[in-house]
Z-matrix of the N, CA and C atoms (Angstrom, degrees):
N
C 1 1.467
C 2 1.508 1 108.47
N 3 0.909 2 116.49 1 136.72
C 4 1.845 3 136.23 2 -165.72
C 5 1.408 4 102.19 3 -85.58
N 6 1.332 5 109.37 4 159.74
C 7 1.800 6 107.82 5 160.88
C 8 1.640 7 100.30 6 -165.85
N 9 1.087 8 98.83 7 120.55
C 10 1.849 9 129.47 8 -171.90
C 11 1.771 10 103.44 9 -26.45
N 12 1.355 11 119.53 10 179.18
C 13 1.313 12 120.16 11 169.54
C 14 1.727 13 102.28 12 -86.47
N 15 1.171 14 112.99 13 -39.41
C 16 1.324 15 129.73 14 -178.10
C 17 1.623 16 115.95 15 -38.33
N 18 1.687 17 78.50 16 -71.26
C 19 1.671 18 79.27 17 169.52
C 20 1.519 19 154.08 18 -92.42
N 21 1.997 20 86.80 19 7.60
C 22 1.651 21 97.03 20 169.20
C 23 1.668 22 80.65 21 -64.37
N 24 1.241 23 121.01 22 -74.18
C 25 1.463 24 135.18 23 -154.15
C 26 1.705 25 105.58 24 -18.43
N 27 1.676 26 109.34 25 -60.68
C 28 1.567 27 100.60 26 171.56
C 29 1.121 28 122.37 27 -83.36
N 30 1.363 29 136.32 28 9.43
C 31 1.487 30 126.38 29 150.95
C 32 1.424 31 121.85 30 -70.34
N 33 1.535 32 100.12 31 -46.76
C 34 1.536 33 111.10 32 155.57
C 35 1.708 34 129.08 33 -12.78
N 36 1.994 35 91.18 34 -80.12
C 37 1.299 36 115.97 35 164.58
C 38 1.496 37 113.46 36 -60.71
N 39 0.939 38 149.90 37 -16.39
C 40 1.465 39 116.30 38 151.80
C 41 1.373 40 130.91 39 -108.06
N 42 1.551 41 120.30 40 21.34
C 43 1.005 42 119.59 41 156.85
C 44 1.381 43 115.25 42 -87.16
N 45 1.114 44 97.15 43 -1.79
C 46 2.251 45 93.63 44 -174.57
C 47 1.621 46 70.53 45 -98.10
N 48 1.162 47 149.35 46 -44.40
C 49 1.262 48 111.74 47 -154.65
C 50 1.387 49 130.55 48 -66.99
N 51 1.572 50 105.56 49 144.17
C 52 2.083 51 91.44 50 -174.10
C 53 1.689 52 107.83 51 -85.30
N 54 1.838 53 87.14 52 126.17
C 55 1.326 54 111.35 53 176.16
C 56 1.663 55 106.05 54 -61.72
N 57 1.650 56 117.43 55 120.81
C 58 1.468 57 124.86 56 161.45
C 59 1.645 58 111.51 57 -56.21
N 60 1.222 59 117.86 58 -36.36
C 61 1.943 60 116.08 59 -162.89
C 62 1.477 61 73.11 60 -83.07
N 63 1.145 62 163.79 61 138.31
C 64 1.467 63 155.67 62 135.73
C 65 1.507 64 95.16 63 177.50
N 66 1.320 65 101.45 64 -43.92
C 67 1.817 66 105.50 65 177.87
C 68 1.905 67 104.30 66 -33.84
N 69 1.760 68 102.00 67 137.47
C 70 1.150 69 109.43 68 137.65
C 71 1.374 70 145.37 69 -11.95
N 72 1.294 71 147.72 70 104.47
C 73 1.646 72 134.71 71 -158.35
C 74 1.295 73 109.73 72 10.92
N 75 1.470 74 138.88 73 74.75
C 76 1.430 75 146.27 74 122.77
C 77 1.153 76 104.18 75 -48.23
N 78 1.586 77 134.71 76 145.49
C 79 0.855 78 150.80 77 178.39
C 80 1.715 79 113.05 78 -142.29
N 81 1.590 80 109.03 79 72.91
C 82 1.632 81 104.89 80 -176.40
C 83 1.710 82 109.28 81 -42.78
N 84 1.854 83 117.62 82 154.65
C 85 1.139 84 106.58 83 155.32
C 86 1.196 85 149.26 84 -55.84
N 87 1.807 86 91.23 85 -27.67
C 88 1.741 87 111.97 86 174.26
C 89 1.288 88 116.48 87 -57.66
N 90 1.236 89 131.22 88 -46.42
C 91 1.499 90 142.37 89 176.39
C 92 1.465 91 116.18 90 -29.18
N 93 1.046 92 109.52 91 139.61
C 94 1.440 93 146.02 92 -152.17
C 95 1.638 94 96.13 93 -42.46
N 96 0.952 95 100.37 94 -120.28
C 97 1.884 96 112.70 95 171.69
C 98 1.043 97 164.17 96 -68.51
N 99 1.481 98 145.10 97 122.82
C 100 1.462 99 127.20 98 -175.25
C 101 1.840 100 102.33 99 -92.86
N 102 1.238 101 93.52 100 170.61
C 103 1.882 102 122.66 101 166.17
C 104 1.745 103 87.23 102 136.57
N 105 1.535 104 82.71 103 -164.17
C 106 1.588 105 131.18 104 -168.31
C 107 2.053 106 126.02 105 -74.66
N 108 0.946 107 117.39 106 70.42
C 109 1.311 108 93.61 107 -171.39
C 110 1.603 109 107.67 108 -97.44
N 111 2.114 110 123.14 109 154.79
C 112 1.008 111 102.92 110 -133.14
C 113 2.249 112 59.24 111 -122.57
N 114 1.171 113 101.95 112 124.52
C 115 1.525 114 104.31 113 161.14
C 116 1.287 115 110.23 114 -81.41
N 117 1.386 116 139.68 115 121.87
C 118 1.672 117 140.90 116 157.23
C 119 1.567 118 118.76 117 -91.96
N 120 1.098 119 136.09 118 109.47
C 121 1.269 120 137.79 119 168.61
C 122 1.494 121 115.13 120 -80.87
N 123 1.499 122 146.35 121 57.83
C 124 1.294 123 142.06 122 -138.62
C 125 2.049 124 99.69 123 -75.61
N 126 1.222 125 113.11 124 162.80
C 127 1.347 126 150.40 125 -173.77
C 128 1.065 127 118.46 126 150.58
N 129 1.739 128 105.70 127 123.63
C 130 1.510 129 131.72 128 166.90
C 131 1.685 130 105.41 129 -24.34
N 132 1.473 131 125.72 130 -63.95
C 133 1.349 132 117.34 131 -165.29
C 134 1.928 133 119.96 132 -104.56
N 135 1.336 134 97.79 133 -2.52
C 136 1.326 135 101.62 134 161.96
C 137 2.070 136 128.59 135 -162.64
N 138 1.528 137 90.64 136 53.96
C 139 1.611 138 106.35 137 157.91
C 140 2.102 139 115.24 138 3.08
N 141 0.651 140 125.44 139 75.60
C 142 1.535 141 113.49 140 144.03
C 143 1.414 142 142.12 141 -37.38
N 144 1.065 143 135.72 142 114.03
C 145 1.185 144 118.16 143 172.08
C 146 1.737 145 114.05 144 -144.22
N 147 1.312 146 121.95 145 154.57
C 148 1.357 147 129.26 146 -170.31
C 149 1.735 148 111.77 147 -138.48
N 150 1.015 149 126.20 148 129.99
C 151 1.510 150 124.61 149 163.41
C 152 1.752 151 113.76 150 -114.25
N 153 1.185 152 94.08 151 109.93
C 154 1.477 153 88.12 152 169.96
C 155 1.948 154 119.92 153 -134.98
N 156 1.653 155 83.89 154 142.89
C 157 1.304 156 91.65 155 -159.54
C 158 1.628 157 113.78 156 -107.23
N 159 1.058 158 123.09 157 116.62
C 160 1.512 159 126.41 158 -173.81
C 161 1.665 160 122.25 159 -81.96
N 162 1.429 161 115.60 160 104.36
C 163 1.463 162 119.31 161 169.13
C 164 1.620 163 112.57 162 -87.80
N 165 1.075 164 110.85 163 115.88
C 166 1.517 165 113.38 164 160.52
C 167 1.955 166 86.89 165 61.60
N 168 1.804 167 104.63 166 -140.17
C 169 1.672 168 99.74 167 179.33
C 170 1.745 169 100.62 168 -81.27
N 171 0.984 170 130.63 169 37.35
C 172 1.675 171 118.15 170 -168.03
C 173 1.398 172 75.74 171 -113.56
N 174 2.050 173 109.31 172 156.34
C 175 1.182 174 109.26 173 152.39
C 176 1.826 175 87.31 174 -122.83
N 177 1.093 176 99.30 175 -179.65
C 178 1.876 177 112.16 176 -173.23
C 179 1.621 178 108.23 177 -149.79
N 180 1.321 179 140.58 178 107.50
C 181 1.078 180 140.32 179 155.97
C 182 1.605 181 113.82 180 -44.78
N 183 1.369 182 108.53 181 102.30
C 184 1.608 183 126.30 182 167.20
C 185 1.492 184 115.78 183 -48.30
N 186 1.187 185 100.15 184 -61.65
C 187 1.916 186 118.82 185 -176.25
C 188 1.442 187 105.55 186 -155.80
N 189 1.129 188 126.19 187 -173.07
C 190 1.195 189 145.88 188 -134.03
C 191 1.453 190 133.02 189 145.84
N 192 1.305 191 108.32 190 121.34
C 193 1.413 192 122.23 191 165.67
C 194 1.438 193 134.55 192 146.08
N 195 0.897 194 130.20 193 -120.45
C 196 1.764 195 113.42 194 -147.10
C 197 1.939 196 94.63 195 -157.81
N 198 1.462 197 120.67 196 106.40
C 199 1.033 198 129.56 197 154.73
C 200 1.539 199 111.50 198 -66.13
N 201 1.405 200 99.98 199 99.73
C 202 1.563 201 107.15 200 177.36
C 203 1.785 202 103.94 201 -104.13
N 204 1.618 203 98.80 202 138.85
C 205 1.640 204 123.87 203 -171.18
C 206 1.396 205 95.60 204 -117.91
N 207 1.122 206 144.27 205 115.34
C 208 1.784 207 156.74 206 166.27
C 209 2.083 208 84.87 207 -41.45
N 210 1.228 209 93.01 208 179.39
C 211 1.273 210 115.35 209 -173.13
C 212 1.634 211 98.95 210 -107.14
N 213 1.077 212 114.84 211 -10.32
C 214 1.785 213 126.50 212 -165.75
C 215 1.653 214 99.61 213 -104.15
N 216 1.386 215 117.17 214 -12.49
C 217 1.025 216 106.44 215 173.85
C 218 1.656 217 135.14 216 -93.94
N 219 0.879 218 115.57 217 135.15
C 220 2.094 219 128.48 218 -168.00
C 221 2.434 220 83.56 219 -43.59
N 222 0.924 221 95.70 220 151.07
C 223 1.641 222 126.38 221 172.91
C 224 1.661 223 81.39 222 -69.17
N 225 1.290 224 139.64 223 -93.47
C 226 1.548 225 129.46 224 171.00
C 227 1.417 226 122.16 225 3.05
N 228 1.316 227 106.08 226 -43.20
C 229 1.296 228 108.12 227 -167.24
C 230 1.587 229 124.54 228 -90.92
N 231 1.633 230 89.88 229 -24.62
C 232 1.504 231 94.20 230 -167.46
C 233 1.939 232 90.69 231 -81.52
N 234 1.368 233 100.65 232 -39.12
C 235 1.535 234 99.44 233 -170.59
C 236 1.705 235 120.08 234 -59.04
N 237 1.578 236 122.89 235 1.74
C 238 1.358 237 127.20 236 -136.14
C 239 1.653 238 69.25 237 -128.87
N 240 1.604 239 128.00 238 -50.95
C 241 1.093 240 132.62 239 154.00
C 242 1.245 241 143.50 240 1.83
N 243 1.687 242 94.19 241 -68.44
C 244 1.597 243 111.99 242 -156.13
C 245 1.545 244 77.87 243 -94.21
N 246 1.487 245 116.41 244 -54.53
C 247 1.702 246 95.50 245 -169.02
C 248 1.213 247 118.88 246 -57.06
N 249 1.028 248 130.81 247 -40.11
C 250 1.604 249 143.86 248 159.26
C 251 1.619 250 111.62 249 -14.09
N 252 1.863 251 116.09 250 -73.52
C 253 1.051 252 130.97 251 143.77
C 254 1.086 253 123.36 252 -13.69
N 255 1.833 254 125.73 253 -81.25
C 256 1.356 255 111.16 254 165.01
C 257 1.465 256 152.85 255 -32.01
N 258 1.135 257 90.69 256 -59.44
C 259 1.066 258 120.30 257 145.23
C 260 1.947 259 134.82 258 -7.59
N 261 1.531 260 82.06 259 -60.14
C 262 1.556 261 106.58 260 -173.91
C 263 1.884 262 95.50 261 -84.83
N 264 1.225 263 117.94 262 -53.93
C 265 1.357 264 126.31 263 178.88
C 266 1.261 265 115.84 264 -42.14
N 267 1.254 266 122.82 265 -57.80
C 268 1.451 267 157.96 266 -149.12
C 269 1.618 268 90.74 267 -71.68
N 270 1.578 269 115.29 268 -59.60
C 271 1.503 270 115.18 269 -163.91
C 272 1.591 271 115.53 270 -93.21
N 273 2.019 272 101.05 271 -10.26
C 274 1.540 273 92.31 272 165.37
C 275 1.340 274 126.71 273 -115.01
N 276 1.763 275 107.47 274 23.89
C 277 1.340 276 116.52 275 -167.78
C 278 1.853 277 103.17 276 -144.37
N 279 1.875 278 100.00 277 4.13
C 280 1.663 279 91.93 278 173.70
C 281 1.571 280 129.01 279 12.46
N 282 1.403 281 105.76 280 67.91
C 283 1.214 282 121.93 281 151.60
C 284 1.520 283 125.01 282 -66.39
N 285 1.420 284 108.32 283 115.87
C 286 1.755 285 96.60 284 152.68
C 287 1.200 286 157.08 285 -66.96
N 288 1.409 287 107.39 286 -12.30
C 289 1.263 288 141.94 287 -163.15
C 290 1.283 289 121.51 288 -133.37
N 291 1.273 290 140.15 289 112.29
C 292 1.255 291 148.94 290 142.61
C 293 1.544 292 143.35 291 -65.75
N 294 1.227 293 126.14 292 104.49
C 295 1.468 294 101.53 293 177.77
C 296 1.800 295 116.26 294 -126.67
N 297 1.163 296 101.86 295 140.69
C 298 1.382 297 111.91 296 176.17
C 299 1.417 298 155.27 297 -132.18
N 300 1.137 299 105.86 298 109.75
C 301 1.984 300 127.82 299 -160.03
C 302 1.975 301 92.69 300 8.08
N 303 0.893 302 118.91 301 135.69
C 304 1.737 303 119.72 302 157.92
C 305 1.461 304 119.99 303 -64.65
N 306 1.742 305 122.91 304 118.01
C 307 1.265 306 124.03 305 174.13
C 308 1.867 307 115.69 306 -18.68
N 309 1.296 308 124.89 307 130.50
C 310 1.089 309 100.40 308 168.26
C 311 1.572 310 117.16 309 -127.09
N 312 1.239 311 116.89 310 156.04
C 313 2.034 312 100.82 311 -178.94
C 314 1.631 313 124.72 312 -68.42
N 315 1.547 314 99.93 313 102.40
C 316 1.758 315 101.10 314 173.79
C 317 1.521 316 110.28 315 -76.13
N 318 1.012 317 100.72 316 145.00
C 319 1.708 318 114.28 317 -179.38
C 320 1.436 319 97.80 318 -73.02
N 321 1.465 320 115.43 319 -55.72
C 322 1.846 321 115.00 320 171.78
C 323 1.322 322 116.41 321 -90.96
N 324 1.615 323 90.17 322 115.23
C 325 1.907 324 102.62 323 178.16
C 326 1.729 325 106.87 324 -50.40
N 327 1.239 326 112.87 325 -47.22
C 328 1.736 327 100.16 326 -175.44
C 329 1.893 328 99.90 327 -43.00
N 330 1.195 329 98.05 328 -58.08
C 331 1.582 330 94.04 329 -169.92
C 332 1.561 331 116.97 330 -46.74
N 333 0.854 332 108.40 331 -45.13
C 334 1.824 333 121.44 332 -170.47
C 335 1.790 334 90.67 333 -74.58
N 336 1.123 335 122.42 334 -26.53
C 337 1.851 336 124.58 335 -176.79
C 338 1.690 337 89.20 336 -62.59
N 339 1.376 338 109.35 337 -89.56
C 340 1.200 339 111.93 338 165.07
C 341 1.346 340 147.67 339 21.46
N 342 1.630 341 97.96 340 -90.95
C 343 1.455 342 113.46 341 173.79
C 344 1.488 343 108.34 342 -76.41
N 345 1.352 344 139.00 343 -14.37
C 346 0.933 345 158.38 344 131.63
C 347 1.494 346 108.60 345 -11.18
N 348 1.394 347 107.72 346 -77.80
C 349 1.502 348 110.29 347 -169.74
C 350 2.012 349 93.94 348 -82.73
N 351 1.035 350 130.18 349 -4.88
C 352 1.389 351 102.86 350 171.00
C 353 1.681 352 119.75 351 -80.15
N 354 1.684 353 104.20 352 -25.59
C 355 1.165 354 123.02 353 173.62
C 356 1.479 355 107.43 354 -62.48
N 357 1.060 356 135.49 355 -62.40
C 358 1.520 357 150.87 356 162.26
C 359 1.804 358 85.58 357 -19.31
N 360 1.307 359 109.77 358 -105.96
C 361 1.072 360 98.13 359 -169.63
C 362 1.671 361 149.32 360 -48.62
N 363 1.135 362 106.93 361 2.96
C 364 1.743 363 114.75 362 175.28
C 365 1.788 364 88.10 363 -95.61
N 366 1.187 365 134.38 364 -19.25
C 367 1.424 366 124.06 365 -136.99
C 368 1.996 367 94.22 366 -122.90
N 369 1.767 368 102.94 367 -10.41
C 370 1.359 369 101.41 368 158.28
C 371 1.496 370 133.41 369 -89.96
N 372 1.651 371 99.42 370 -24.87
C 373 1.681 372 123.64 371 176.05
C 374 2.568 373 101.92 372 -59.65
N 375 1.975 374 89.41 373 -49.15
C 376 1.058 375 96.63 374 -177.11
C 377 1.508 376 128.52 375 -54.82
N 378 1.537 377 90.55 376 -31.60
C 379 2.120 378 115.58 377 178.63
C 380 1.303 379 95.53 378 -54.30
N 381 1.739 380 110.72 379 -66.88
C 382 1.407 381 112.74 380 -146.86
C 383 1.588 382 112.36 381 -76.37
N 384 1.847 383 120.94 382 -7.45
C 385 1.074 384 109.02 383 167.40
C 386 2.031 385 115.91 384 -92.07
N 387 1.294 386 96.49 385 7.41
C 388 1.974 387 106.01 386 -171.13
C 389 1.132 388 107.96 387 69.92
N 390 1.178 389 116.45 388 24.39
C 391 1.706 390 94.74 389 171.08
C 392 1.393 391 125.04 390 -83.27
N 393 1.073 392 126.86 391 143.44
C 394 1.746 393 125.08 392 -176.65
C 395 1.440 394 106.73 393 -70.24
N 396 1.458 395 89.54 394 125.35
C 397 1.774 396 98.57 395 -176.86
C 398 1.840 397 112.07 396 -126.69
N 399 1.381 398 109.92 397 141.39
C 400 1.399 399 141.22 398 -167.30
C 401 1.478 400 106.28 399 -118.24
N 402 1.263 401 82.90 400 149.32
C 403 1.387 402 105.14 401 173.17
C 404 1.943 403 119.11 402 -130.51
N 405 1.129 404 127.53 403 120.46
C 406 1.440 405 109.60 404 178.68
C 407 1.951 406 98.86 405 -126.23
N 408 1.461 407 101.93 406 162.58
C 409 1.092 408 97.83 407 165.93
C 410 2.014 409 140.28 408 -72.99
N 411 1.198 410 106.53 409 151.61
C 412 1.587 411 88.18 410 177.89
C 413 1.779 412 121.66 411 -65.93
N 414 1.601 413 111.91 412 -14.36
C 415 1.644 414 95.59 413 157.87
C 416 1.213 415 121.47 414 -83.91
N 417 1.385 416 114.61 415 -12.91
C 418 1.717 417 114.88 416 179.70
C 419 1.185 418 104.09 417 -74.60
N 420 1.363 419 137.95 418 -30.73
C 421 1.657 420 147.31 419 -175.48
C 422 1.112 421 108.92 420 -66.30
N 423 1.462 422 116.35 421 -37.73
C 424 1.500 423 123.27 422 -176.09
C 425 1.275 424 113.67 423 -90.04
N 426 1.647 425 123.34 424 -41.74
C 427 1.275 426 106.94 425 158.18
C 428 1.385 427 143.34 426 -74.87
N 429 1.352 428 109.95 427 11.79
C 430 1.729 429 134.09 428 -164.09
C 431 2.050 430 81.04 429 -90.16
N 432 1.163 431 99.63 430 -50.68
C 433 1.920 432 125.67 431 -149.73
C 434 1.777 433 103.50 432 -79.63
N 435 1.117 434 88.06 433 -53.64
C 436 1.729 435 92.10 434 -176.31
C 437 1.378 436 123.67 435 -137.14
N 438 1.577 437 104.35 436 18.48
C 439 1.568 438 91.94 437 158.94
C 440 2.140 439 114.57 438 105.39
N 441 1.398 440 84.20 439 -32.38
C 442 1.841 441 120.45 440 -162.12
C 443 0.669 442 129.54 441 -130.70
N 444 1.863 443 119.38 442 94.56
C 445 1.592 444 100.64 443 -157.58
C 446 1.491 445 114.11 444 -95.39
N 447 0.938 446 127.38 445 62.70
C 448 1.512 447 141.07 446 -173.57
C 449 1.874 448 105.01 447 -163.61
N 450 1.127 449 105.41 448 17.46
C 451 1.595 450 110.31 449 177.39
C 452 1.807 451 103.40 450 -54.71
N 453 1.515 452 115.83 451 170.94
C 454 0.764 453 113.76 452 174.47
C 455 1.605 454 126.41 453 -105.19
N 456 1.259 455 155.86 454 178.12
C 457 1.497 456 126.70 455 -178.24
C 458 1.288 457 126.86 456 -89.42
N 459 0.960 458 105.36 457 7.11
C 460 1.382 459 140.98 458 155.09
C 461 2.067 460 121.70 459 -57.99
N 462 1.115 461 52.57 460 -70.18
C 463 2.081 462 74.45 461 -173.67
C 464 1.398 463 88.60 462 -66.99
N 465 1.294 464 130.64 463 -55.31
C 466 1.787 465 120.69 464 173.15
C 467 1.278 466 126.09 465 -53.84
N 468 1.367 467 121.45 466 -23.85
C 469 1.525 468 113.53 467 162.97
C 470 1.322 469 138.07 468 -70.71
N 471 1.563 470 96.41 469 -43.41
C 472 1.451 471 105.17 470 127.69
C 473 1.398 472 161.61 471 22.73
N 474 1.612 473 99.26 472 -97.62
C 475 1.110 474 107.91 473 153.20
C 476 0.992 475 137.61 474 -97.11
N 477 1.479 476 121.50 475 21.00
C 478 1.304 477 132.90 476 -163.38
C 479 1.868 478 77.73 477 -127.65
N 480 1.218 479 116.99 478 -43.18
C 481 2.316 480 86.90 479 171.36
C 482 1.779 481 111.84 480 -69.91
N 483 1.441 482 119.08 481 -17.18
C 484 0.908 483 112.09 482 175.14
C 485 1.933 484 129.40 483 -69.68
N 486 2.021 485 107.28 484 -30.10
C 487 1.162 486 109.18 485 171.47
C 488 1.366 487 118.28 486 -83.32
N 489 1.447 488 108.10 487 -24.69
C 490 1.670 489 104.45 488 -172.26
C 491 1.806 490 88.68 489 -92.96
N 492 1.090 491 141.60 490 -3.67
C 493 1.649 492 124.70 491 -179.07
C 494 1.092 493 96.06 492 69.93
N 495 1.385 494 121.17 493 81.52
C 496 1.388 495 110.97 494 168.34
C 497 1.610 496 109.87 495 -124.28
N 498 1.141 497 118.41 496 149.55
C 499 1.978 498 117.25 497 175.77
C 500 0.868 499 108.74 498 -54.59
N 501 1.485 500 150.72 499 -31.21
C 502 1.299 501 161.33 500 -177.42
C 503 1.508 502 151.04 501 -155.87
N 504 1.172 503 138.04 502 137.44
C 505 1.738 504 105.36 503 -164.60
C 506 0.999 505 116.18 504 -30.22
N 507 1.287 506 117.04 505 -169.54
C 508 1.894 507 119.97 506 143.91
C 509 1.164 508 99.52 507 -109.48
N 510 1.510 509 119.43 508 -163.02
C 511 1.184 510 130.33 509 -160.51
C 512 1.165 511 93.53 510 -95.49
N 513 1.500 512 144.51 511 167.11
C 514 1.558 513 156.02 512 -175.98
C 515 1.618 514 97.63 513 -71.06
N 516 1.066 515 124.27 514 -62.81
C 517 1.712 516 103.23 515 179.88
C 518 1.519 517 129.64 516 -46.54
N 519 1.666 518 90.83 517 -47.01
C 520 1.643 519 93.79 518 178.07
C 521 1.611 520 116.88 519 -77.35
N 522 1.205 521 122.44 520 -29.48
C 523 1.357 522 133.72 521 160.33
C 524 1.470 523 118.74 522 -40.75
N 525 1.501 524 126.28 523 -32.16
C 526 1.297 525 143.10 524 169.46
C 527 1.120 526 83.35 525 -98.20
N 528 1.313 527 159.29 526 -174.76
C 529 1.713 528 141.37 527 -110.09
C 530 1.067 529 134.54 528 -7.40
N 531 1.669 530 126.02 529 -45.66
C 532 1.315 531 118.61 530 158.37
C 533 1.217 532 118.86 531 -49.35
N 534 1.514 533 116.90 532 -62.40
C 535 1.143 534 137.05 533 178.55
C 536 2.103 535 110.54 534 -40.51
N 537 1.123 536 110.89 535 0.51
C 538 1.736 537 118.10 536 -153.51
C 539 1.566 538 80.20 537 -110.33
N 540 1.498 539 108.15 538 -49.40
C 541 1.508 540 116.02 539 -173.03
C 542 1.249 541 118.35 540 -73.37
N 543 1.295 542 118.18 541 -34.84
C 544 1.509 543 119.50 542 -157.99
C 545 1.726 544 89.79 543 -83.68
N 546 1.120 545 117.20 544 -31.11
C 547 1.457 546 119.88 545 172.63
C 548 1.251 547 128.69 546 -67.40
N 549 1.697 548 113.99 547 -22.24
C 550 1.493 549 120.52 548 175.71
C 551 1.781 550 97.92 549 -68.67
N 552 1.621 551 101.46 550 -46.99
C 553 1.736 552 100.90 551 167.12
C 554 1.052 553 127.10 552 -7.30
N 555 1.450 554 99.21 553 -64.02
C 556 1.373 555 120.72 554 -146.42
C 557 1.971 556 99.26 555 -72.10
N 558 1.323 557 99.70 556 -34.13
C 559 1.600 558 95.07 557 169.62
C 560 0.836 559 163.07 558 -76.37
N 561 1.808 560 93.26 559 15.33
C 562 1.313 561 119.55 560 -149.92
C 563 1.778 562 80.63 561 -116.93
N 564 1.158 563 120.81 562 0.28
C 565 1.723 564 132.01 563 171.86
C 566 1.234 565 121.51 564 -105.64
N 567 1.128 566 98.54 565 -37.95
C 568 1.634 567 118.30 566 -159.00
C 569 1.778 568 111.50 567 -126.18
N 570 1.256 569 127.60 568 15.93
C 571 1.137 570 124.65 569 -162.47
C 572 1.717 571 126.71 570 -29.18
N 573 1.707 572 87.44 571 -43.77
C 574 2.170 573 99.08 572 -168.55
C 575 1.750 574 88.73 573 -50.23
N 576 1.465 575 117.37 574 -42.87
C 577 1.621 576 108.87 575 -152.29
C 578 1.462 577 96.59 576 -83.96
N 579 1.044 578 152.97 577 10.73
C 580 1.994 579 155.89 578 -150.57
C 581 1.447 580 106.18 579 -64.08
N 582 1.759 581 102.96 580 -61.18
C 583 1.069 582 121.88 581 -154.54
C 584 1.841 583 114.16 582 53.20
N 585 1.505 584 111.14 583 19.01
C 586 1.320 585 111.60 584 -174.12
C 587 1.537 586 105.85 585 -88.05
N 588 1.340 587 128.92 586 140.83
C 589 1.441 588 146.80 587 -175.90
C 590 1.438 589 122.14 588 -120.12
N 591 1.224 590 125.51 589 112.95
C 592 1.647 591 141.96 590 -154.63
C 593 1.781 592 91.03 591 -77.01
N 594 1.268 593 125.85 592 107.68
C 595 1.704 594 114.75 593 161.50
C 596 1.073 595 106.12 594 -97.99
């Protein structure tokens, strides 16, 4: 079957053209839903967290920041902590939605023990209020965020003060929580590409 000079020519021309729906966290107006989703970046000594709340195509960072645990403090403590934290977020920022960094393989089991139990605990506070909780991976976060899924955390803070309008990065933990959320966003457009997983 044949096809004209004409119309290779405009098939041509619109495959070079750059697709707008392809952009980085676009968020059409048409799209599905508003509220709160609560990104968690878990670690024993410094918790992440992000709320972001979607108007129409705007998203807006609610709060933000970084459950910090001293180095002097008992593993008990930090974990009694972070749920604590949640906790507090959870009941003054009624989120529906949860999402959280994807397990990843530590070479040292203590480490993976660890983050393990910090995850445990943000993810029991999350049970007992019902909120629906996710999990995506850290290259899906980055390519949800910036395009690249091998960005650096840097380049994700980045672009994550650039979608929520923010005066300044955030700090790298909380930057990966927003960044957790602004990516659940993204699935609410784009679902086939998510790679997001309901725990």
């Amino acid at each position: 079957m044949g096809i004209s000079v004409k119309a290779y020519a405009e098939m041509e021309a619109r495959l070079r053209r750059p697709a707008a729906s392809v952009a980085p966290c676009e968020i059409p107006a048409e799209s599905i839903v508003q509220g709160i989703v609560l990104g968690v970046d878990p670690s024993l000594r410094a918790t992440g967290y992000g709320l972001v709340e979607r108007h129409g195509p705007v998203l807006r960072a609610t709060e933000y920041g970084t459950i910090a645990c001293p180095r002097s403090w008992t593993r008990s403590q930090c974990l009694a902590t972070i749920a604590r934290r949640m906790r507090e977020l959870v009941t003054v920022h009624r989120p529906t939605v949860a999402v959280l960094e994807g397990l990843f393989h530590a070479r040292n089991v203590r480490t993976a023990l660890v983050m393990g139990e910090a995850r445990g605990a943000a993810l029991t506070v999350l049970g007992e209020f019902g909120l629906e909780v996710y999990e995506i991976a850290p290259r899906r976060v980055k390519l949800a965020v910036t395009g690249h899924g091998a960005a650096a955390k840097l380049a994700v803070a980045r672009m994550v003060q650039r979608i929520l309008a923010l005066a300044e990065p955030p700090p790298a933990d909380a930057a990966d929580a927003l960044a957790l959320a602004v990516a659940h966003w993204q699935t609410q457009v784009r679902p086939w590409a998510s790679g997001t997983r309901r725990i």
